[in-house]
Backbone as a chain_set.jsonl record, in Angstrom:
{"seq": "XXXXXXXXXXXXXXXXXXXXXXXXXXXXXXXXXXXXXXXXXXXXXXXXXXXXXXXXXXXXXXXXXXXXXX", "coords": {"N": [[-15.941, 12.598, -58.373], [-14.948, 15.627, -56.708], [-14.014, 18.885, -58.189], [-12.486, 20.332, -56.063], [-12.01, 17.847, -54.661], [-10.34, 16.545, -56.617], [-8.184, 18.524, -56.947], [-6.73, 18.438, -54.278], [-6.745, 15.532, -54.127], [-4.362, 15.34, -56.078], [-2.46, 17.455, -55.026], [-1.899, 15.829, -52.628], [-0.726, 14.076, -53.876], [1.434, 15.371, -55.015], [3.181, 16.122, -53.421], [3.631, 14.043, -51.948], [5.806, 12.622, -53.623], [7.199, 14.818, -53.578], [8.543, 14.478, -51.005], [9.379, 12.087, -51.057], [11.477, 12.257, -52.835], [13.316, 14.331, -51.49], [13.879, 12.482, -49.37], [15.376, 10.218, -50.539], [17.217, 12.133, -51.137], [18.3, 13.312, -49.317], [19.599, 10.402, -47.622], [21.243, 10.297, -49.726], [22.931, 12.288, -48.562], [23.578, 11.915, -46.366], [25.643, 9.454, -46.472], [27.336, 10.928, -47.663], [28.451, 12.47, -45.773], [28.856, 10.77, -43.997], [31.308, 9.605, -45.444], [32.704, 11.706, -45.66], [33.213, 12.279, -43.088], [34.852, 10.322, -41.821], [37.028, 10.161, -43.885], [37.98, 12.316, -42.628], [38.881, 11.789, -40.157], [41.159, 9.759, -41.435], [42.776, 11.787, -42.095], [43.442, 13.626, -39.958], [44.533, 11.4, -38.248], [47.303, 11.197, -39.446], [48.173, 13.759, -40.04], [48.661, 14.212, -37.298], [50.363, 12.088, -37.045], [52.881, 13.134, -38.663], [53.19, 15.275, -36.798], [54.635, 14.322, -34.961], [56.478, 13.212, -35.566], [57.315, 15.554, -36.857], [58.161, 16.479, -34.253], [60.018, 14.993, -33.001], [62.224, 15.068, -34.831], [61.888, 13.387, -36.85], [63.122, 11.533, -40.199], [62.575, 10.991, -43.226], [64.538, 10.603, -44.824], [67.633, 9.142, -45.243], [70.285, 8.921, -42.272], [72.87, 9.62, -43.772], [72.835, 10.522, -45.472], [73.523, 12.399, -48.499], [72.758, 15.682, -49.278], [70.493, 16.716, -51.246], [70.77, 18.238, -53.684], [73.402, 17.034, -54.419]], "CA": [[-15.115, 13.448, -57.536], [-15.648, 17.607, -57.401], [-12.749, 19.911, -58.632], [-11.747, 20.239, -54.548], [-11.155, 16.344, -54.29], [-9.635, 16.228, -57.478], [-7.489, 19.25, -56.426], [-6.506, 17.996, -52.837], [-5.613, 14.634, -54.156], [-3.416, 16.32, -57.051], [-1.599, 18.14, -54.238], [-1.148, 15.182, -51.989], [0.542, 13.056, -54.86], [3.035, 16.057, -55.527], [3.54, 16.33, -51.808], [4.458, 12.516, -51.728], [6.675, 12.763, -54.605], [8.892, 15.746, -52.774], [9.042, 13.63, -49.604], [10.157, 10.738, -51.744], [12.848, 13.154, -53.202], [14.081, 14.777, -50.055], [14.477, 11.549, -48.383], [16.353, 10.202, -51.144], [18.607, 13.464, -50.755], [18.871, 13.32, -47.156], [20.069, 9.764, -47.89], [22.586, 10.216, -50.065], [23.552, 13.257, -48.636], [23.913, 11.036, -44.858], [26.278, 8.52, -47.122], [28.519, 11.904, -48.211], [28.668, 12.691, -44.78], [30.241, 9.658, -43.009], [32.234, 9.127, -45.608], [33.331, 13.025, -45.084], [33.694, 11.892, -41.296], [36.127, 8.713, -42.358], [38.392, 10.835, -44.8], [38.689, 13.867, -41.902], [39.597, 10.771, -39.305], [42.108, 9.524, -41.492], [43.682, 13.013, -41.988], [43.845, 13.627, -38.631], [45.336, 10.562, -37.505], [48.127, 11.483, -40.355], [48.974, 15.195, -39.367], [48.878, 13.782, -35.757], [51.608, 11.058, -36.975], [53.403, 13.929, -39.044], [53.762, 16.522, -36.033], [54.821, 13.861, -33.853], [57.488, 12.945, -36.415], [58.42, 17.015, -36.465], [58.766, 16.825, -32.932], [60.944, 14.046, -32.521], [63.377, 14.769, -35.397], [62.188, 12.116, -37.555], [63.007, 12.27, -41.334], [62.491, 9.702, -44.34], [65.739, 11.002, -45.579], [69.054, 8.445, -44.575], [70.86, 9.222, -41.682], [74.015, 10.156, -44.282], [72.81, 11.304, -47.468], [73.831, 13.962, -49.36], [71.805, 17.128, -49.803], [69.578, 16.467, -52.72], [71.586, 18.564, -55.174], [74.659, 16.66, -55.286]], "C": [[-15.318, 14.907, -57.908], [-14.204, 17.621, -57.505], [-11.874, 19.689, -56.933], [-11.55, 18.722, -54.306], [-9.764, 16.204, -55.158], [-8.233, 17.175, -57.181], [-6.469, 18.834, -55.029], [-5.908, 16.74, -53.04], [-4.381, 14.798, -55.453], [-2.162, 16.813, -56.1], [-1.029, 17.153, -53.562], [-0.131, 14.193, -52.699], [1.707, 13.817, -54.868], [3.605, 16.398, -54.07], [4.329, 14.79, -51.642], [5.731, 12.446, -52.464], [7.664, 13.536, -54.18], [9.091, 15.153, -51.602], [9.787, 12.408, -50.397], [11.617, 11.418, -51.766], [13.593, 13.325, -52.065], [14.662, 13.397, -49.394], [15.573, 10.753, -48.773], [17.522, 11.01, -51.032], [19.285, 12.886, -49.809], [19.723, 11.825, -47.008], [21.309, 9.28, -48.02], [23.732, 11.033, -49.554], [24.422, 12.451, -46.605], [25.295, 10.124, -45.138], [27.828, 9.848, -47.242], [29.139, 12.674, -46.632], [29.396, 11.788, -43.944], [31.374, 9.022, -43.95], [33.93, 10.273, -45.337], [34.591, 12.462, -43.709], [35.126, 11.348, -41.263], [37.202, 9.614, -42.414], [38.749, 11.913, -43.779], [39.684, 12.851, -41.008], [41.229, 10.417, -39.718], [43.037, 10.813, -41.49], [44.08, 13.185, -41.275], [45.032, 12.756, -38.102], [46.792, 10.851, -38.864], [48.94, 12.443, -40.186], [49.213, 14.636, -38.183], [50.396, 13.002, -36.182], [52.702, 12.369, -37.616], [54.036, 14.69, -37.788], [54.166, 15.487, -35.399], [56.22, 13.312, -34.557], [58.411, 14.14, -36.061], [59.023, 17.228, -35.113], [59.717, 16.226, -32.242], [62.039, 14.091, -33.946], [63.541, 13.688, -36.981], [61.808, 12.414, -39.155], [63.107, 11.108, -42.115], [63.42, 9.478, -44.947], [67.083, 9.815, -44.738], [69.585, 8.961, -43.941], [72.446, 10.422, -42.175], [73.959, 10.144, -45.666], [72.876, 12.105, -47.322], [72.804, 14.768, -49.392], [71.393, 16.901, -51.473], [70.063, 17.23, -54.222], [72.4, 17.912, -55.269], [74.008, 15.4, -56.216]], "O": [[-15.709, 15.351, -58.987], [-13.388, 16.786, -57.116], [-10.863, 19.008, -56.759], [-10.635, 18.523, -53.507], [-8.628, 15.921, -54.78], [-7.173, 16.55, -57.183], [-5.282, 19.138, -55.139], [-4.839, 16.483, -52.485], [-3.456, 13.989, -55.379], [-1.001, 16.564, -56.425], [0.202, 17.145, -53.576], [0.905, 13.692, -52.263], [2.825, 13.311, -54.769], [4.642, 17.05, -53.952], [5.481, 14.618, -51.242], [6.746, 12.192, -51.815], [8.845, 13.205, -54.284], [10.175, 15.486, -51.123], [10.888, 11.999, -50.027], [12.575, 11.222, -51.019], [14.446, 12.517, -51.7], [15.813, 13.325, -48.962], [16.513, 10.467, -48.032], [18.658, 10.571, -50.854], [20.326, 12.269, -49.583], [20.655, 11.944, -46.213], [22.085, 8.564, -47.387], [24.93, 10.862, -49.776], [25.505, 12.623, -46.046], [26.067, 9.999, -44.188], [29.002, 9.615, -46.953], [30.183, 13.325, -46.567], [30.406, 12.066, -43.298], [32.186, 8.187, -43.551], [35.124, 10.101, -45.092], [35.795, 12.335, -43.489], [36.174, 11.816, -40.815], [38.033, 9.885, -41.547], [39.819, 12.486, -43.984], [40.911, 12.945, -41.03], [42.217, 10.577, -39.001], [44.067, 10.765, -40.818], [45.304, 13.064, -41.315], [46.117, 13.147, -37.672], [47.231, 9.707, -38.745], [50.163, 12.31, -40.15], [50.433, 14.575, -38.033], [51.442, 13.357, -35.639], [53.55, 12.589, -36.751], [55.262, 14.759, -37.698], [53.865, 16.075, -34.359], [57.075, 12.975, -33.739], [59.488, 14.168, -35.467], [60.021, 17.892, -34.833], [60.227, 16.626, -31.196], [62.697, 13.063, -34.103], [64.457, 13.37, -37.739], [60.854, 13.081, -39.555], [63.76, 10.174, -41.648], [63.53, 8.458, -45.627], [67.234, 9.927, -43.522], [69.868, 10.018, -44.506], [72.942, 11.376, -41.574], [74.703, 9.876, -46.609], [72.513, 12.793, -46.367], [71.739, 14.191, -49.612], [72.033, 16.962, -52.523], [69.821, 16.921, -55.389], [72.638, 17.813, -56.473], [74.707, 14.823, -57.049]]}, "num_chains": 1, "name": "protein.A"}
């Protein structure tokens, strides 16, 4: 093999090797992303149940309890 083969396939190994990498990334980084997705979903549907609570009055507190200092 001359210097320019040896060179050229040198380059394409470390070229394979960062595509390996990246795709791995891109991967995990696809995995951190829908789980993102999930956890915003549930939030959502949470504040949604919350304001819909504020808007109707509705409180976790007993109809006829005391004010939390006594």
């Amino acid at each position: 093999m001359s210097e320019t083969e040896d060179f050229i396939e040198r380059r394409v190994i470390e070229l394979e090797v960062r595509l390996t990498y990246q795709e791995r990334m891109l991967a995990e980084l696809d995995d951190v992303v829908i789980e993102l997705r999930a956890e915003l979903a549930r939030l959502a549907a949470k504040a949604s149940r919350f304001e819909e609570q504020l808007a109707h009055g509705v409180s976790d507190a007993p109809a006829n309890a005391p004010p939390p200092h006594y």
